[in-house]
N, C-alpha and C positions, 0 to 999 in steps of 0.2 A: 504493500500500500504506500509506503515511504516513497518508491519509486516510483510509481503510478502516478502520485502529488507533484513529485520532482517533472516528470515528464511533462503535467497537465502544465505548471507552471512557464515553463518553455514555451506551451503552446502558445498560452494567451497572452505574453510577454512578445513573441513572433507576429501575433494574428494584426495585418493588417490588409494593404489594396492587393500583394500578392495573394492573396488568399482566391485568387479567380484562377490563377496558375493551379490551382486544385483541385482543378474541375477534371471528369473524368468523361467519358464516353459514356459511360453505360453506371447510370443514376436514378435510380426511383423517386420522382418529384412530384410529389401529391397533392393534393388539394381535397379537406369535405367540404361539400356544398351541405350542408342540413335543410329541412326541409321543416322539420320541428320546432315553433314558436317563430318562425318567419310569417312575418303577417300580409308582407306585401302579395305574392302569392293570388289572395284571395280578394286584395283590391284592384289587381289589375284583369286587362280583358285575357283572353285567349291568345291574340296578337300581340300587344303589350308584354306579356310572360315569354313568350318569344324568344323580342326583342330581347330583354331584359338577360335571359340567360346565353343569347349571343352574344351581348357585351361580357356576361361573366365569363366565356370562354376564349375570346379573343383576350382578353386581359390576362388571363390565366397564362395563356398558350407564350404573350409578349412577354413573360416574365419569365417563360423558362418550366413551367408545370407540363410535365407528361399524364400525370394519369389523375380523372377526377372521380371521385369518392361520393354517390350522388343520392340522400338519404329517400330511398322509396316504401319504405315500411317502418314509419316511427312508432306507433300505438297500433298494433293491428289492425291496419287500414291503407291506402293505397295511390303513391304518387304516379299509376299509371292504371289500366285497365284491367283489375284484376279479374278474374274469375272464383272469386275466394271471399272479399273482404270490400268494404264501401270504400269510396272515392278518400281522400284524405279533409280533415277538417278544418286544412291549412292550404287549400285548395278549392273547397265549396263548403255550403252547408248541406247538413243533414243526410251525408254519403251520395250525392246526387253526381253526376256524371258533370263537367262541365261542358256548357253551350257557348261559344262555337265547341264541339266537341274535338279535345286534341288528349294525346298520350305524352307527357312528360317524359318519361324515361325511354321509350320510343324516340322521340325529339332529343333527348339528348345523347341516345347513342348515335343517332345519325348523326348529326353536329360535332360531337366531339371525336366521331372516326375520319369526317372529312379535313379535321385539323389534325391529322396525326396522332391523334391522343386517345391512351385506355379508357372507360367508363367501365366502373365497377359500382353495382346496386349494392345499395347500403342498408340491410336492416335490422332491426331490432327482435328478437325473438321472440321473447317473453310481453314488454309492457303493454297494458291497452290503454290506460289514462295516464295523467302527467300531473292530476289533481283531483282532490275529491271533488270538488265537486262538477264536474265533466262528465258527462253522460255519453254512450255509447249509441249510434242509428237505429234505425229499427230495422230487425233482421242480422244484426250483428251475431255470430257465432257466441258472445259472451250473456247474451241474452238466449238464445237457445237453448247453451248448457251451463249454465250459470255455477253446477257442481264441480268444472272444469277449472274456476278462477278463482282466485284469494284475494281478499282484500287487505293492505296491508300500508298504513298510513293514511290511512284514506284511498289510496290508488289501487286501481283493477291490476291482477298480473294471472298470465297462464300460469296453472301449476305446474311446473317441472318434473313433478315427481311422476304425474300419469302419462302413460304410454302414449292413448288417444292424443295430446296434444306434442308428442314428439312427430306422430305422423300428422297431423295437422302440419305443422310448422314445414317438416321434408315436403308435403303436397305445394304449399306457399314455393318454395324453393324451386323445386320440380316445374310449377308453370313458369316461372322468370326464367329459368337455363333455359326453357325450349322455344317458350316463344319470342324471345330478343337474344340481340348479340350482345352479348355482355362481354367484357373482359372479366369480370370476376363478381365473385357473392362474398360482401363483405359485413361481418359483425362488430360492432364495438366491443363498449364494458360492459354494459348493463347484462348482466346472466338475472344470477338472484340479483335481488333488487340492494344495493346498499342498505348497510342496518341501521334504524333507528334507535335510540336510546329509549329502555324501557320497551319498545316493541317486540313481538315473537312474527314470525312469517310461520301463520296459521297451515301447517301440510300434514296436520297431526294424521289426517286420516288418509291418507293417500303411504304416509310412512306406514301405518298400520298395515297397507295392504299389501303394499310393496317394498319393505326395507328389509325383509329376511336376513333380519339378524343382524343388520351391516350400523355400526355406530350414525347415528342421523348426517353428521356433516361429512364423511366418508358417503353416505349414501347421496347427500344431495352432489357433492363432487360426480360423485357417478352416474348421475341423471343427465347433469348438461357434458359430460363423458362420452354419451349413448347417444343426443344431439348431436357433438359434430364428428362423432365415428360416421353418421347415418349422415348427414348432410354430405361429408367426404364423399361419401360411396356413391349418393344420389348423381353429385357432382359427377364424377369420374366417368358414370356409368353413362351418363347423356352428354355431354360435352364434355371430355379428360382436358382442354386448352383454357376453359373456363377454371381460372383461378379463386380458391377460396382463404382468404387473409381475416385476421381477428387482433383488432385494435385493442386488447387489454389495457386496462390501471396499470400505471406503472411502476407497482411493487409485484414479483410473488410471495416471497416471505421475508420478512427481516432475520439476520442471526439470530435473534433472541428465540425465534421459534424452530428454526432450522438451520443445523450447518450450512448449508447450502447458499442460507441467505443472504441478502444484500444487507449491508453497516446503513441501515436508514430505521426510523420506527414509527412507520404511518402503515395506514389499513394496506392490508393483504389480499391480493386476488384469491389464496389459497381458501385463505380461511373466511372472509367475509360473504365475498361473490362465488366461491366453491367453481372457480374457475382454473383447471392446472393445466395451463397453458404450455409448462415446458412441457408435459407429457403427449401433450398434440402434435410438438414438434415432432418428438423422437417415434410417435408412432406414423408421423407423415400425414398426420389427419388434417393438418392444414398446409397450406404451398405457404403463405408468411406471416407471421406476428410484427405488429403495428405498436408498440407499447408507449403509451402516451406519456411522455417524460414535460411534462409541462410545467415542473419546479423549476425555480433559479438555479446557477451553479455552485452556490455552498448555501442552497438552504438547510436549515438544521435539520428536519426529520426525513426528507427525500432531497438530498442532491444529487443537483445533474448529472455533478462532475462521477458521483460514486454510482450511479444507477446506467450513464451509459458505458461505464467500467463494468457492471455486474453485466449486462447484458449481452455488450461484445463475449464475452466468456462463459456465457452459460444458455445462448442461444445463436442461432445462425450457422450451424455447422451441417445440419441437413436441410434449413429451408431458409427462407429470406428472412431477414430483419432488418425490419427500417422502422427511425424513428418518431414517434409526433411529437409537433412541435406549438407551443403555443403563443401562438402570433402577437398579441396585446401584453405580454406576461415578457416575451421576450425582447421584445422592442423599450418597453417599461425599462426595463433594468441595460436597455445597450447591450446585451447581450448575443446578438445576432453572429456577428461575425466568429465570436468565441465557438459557438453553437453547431454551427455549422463546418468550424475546423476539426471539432471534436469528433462528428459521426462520421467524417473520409477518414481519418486518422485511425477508425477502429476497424479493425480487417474485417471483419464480421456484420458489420452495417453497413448497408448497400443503396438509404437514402432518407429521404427525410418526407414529411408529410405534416401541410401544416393546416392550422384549427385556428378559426374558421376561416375557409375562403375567402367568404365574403370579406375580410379584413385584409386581405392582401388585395381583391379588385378594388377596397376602397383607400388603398394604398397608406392604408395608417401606418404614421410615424415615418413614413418614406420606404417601406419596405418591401413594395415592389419596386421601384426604385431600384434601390439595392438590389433586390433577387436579380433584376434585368441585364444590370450594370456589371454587378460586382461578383456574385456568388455564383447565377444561371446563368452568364452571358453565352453561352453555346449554347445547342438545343441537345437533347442526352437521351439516348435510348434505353429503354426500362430493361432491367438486369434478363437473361433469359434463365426459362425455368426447367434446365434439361432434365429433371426427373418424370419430368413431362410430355419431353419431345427434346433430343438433341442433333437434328438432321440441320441438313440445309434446304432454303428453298430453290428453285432454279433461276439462274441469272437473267437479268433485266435483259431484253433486247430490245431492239429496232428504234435507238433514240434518234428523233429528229427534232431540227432545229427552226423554229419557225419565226414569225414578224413578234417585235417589242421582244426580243431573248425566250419565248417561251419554248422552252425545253419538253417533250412528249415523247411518251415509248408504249409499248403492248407489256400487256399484263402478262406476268408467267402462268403457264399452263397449271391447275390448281392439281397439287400434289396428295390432297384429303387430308383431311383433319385439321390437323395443328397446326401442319405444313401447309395448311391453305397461306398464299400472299395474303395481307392487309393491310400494308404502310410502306412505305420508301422512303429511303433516304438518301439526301441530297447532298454531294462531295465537292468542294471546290479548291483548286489548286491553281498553283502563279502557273507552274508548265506541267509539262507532259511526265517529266522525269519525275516530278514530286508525289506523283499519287501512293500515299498510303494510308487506307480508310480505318487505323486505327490511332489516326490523330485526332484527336476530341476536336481540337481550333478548325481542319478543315471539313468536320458537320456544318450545314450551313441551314438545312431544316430535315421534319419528318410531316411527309404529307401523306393523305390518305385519298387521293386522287390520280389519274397516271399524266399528270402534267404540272411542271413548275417555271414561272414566270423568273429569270435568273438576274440576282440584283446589280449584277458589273460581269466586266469581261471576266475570262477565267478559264479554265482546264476543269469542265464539271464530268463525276461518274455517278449512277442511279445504283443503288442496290434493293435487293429486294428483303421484309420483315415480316416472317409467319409471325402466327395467332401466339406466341409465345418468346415473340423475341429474336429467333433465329435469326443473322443477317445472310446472305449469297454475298458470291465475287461479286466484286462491281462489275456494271456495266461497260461497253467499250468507252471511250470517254468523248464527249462534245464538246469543242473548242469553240466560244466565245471572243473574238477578236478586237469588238468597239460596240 
């Protein structure tokens, strides 16, 4: 740990405008968009919400964000056309479809694929309300089977413990993979509900019927356990390219409770939320953990500096780990550029994901800015997931060169699955001699359409980017002369 402090010290003692020189090619650069207590939403039109989230993704995109995080199941209900669950109520009232009738999550994967960029649906498992006093639609499954839910603070939650609602939640799961392109099914913190003081989360009878013998919080561990074993498999088994990532709190356990633990002493994903997240890892049951590190760097009961220490070290060795980041908390304290030296510097962290979006398109505190300038100034391709797929896809042909620099070629012949093409990436070089497509400086963008308008003269090559990352040889190369 001595050294670890000594090293850190270095860091941010060093951390300055070089800090862009550390940028790498291949960076998981996230963004959530939430969808939960956003109220605008619901006061604008059809057309208007549009607009609204094409400005959020052009903003996105000019900063440097590859992959957006996009909340469509916050309370048991639905930022796109479910067949399941009523409309969202941060979108209409009363579960009603909206008029003009459009699909958000639909509209935003098409949007965010034609900018080069992942969309991964975001939702919640368990919660149905956010307050007691919030009432569910009529026809809502919670009104149904009302034996199904606990109340607990006032707020509605699925019970975890019965079966029926783990397949409920896989069927939720099961329509989203099939009927959109998703790049990935993404969960947060929210498992069990954080504990109140003086509260119990009433499961008494559902442990009765099913905890055969297993100590209660061992049993609840093993509920949301049997969640995302079954979501994995659901996943796998209809789309294997569609990625599934779980944004955990960012403790597992402090030493005090386990060797194993991190030197911090705040609430524990273990014990509180019955979330054992490294155990997901190691059994592959998730593609990457998200652990939301949203302390300062020597806060007293969760620091930065010591949690994304713990985490380089005790996660990311079979699947991805990138970190979240919180936008207004780190800005606050100037802590950006520290922040962001710390997770390239840890071999095991492969990116950063920051909370909430919306604060970075409304560029608080200058920090997209920064992201644009200083930290993203390249555009960086999202890490690939070869446990998934580690092939190639087939090389870009037939580029031609047309009026105002627009660059265009044929799409590669789709290879199935994972290997299907869905993005390109654009190379640019002073000559002919310079091309080498693993220099982060000569990415120059990632588009999801098979033509790009070329910003200056230059030595450009096209490569081609399956469903998980893969790059091909580049293409033959198009010389740009004036």
């Amino acid at each position: 740990m001595k050294l670890f402090r000594f090293i850190i010290t270095a860091v941010l003692a060093a951390c300055s405008l070089a800090l862009a020189a550390q940028e790498s090619k291949r960076e998981f650069r996230g963004a959530w968009l939430n969808t939960v207590y956003q109220t605008q939403y619901k006061r604008h039109s059809t057309e208007q919400n549009k607009a609204y989230l094409v400005r959020q993704l052009d903003s996105l995109k000019a900063m440097g964000i590859n992959a957006v995080i996009f909340q469509v199941r916050a309370q048991a209900d639905a930022f796109y056309d479910s067949r399941y669950e009523p409309w969202s109520r941060y979108l209409t009232d009363g579960g009603k479809a909206p008029v003009p009738f459009w699909d958000p999550l639909e509209f935003m994967v098409e949007q965010a694929h034609r900018r080069g960029m992942e969309l991964h649906a975001w939702l919640n498992p368990y919660r149905v309300t956010t307050s007691a006093k919030q009432t569910v639609p009529k026809g809502h499954i919670a009104l149904r089977h009302p034996e199904r839910f606990i109340r607990y603070d006032g707020k509605l939650y699925f019970d975890p413990g019965r079966p029926e609602n783990r397949e409920y939640i896989g069927k939720i799961v099961d329509d989203i993979v099939a009927r959109y392109d998703i790049d990935g099914i993404h969960f947060d913190d929210y498992f069990y509900p954080y504990p109140v003081k003086g509260k119990s989360f009433a499961d008494d009878a559902s442990y009765r019927k099913y905890g055969k013998g297993m100590a209660r919080n061992d049993w609840r561990r093993h509920n949301v356990d049997l969640l995302i074993e079954d979501l994995h498999r659901r996943i796998s088994a209809a789309k294997p390219w569609v990625r599934f990532g779980v944004s955990p709190f960012g403790i597992w356990r402090n030493k005090t409770s386990d060797p194993r633990g991190s030197e911090t002493s705040g609430l524990q994903n273990y014990d509180a939320l019955y979330a054992d997240v490294l155990l997901w890892e190691e059994k592959g049951w998730v593609d990457y953990l998200l652990p939301q590190l949203y302390w300062e760097l020597g806060h007293k009961s969760a620091s930065y500096l010591t949690l994304v220490d713990w985490w380089n070290k005790n996660a990311g060795q079979k699947r991805h780990i990138y970190v979240g980041q919180d936008v207004k908390r780190t800005i606050d304290k100037s802590e950006l550029c520290n922040k962001v030296s710390l997770t390239r510097r840890a071999c095991n962290i492969r990116g950063n994901c920051w909370w909430p979006g919306y604060e970075l398109t409304r560029n608080t505190g200058g920090v997209a800015d920064s992201l644009a300038v200083q930290y993203q100034h390249y555009p960086a391709l999202v890490p690939q997931y070869p446990w998934i797929f580690d092939g190639k896809p087939h090389t870009v042909e037939g580029l031609k060169l047309g009026q105002k620099r627009v660059i265009s070629w044929s799409a590669p012949k789709p290879c199935g699955k994972a290997a299907d093409v869905v993005r390109y990436a654009i190379y640019r070089f002073d000559n002919l001699d310079d091309i080498d497509i693993e220099r982060h400086d000569a990415l120059v963008d990632i588009v999801g359409t098979n033509e790009f308008t070329a910003p200056q003269p230059g030595c450009y090559v096209v490569t081609a980017i399956d469903r998980v990352n893969n790059e091909s040889e580049p293409s033959a190369p198009v010389v740009i002369r004036r």
